[in-house]
N, C-alpha and C positions, 0 to 999 in steps of 0.2 A: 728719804727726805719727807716732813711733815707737808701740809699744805700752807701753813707758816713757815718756813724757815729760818725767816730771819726774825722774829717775833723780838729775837733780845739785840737786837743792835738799833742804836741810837744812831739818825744820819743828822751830821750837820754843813749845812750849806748856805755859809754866806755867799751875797751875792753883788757887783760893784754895778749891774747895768738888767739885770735880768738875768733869767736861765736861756740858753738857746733851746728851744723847740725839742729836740732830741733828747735834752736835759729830764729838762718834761716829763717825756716819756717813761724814761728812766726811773723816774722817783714815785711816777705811778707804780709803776711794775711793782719796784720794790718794796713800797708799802703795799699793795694788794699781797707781798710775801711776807706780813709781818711788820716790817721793819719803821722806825715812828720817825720821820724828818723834823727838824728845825729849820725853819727856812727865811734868811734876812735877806733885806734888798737898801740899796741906794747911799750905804754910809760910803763917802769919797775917800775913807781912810784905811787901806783894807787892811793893817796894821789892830788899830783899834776894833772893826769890825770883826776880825777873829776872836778879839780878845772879850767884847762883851757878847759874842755866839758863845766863847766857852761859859760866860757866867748864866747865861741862857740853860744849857747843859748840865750846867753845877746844881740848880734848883732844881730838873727834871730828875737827876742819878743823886742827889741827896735828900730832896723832898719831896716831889709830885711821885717818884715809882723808885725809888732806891733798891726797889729789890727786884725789877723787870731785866737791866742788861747783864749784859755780860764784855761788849762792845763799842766801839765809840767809832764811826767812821767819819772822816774830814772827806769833803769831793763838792767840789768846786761845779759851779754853774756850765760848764763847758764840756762833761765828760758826758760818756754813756755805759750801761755794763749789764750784765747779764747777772740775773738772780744769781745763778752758779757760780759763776766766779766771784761774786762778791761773797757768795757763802763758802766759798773756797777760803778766799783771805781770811771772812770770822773763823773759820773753823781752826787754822794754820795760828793765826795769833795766840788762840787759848794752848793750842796742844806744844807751840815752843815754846810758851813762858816754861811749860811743864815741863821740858827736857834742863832746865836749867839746872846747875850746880847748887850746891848750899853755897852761902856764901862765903867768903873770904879774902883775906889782904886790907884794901881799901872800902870794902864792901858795906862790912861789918866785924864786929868782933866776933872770931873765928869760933871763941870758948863757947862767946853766951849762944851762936849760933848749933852747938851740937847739942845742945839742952833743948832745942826748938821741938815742938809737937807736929806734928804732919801737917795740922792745921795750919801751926804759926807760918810753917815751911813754902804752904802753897798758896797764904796771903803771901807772902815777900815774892812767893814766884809771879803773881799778876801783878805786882806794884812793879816789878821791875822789866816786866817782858819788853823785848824790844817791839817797836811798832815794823811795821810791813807796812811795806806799797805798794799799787799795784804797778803792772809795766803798760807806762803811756807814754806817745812820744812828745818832744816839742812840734808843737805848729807851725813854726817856722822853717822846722828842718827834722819832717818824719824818718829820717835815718835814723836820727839820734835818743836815745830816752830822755824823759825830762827830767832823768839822775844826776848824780857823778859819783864816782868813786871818790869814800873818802881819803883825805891828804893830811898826814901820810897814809897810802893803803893797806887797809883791814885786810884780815882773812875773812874768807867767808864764814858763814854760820853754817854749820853740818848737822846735820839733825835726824835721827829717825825715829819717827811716830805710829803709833799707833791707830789707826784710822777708824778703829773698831770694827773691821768687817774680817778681823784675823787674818791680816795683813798687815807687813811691817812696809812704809814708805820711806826711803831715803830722801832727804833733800840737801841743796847745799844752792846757800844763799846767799847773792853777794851784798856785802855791806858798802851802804853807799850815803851820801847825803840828799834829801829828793823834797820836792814840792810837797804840798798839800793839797793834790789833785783827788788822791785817791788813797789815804790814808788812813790805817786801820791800828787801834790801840786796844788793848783789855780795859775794861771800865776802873781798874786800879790803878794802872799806870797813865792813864790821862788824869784821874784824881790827882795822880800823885805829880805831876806837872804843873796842874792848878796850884797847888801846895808851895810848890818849888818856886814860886811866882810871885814878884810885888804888887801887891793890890793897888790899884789906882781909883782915887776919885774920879768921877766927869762933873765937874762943874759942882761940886757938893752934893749931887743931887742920887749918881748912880755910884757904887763898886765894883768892879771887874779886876780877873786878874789879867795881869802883863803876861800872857802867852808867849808873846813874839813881837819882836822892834821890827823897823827896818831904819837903814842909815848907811853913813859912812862905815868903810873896814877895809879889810885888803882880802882879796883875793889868795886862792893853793900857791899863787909864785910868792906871793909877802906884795903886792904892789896894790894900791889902792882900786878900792871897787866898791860897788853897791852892794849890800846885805839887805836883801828881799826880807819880808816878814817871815813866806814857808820854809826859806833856807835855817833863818833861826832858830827857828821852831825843830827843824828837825836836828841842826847841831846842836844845842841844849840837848835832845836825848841821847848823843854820845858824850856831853859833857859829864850827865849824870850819872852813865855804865849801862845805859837802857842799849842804845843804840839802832839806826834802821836799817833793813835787809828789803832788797827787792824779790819780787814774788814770779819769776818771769811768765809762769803758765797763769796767771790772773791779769789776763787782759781786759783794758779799760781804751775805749774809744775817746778822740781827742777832737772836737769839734774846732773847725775852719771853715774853708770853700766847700770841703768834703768833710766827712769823718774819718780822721789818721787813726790804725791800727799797727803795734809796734809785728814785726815776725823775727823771722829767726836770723834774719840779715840786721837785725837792729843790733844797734852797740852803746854800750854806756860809753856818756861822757867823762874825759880827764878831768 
């Protein structure tokens, strides 16, 4: 590992009250390892606050440094993590896009697909890689992750990579629906979200895209419920075939009274 390591990942961290103290810390570390923050505070609408952090983001990976990441990490004001396993997740995101299929079915057209050039092959593979999270619990109740499996339940994701050190790594990931605590994208498949996205005025004045609502919806039973901004955020990326997997050996601290750490007795949520 360089003494950069994260050199190419973009962190962004909106924020509705401040960072807690531990947070802090954290985003020091992380940028002394490279890695370049976005950091907002105080908008009461954490809906919109996401949404104009991604247009924040969209200028940095299209204009100011288009050619610096590789990575897009989302993590909220309240986590903590270690260089390592956050380089764990960037590492994990680029090397699953890359186990992916060519495409097919709904995907793309199967034909024009087998004409594709290695290149064309392994842009589609970072526009479409699934995002990863890492495993953090709720604060409310550190049993639990602050996932769920998705409804109805996915297979996991099986994967094995090559790690570069000539060794092969099996993984197998379970697919789930999760926060935006501690979320890791390829710099093409968050692009390609933004894309996917209605752009919104604020006031005449700004553009941003619509990342993520929050509102009314129903709930896995079908019976009315709240739909959080990070839940939509993340069902959109199984709407579009990206889909998220949890990372369970990339643990991320959950700031409360203490600091929640998930273990091996932790359980995804239904």
């Amino acid at each position: 590992m360089t003494d950069r390591p994260l050199s190419e990942l973009l962190i962004l961290c909106p924020t509705g009250n401040g960072l807690a103290f531990q947070t802090e810390g954290t985003l020091d570390v992380l940028t002394d390892a490279g890695a370049r923050k976005l950091r907002s505070d105080g908008n009461s609408c954490v809906a919109m606050h996401r949404c104009t952090m991604a247009q924040r983001a969209l200028d940095v990976l299209t204009s100011e440094e288009p050619d610096r990441y590789s990575a897009v990490l989302w993590l909220d004001g309240d986590m903590v993590a270690t260089v390592s396993h956050v380089r764990e997740l960037m590492d994990l995101v680029v090397l699953v896009a890359n186990c992916r299929p060519k495409p097919e079915g709904k995907q793309l057209d199967a034909d024009k697909a087998r004409n594709w050039t290695e290149a064309e092959l392994d842009e589609w593979r970072l526009r479409m890689a699934p995002a990863l999270t890492g495993a953090y619990v709720k604060r409310n109740n550190p049993s639990v992750m602050a996932v769920r499996h998705v409804s109805p339940k996915a297979p996991p994701l099986k994967v094995t990579v090559d790690r570069g050190d000539s060794k092969l790594r099996s993984y197998e990931l379970p697919a789930v629906v999760a926060g935006m605590g501690c979320l890791m994208q390829t710099r093409a498949a968050f692009l390609a979200h933004c894309s996917e996205a209605v752009t919104i005025e604020n006031y005449g004045n700004d553009q941003f895209p619509a990342i993520c609502a929050s509102g009314p919806g129903k709930g896995g039973d079908g019976k009315p419920a709240w739909a959080s901004e990070d839940w939509t955020y993340t069902s959109w990326e199984w709407h579009q075939g990206r889909g998220v997997y949890l990372v369970r050996h990339a643990l991320f601290g959950h700031v409360g009274i203490t600091v929640h750490y998930p273990n091996a007795e932790t359980r995804i949520d239904e």
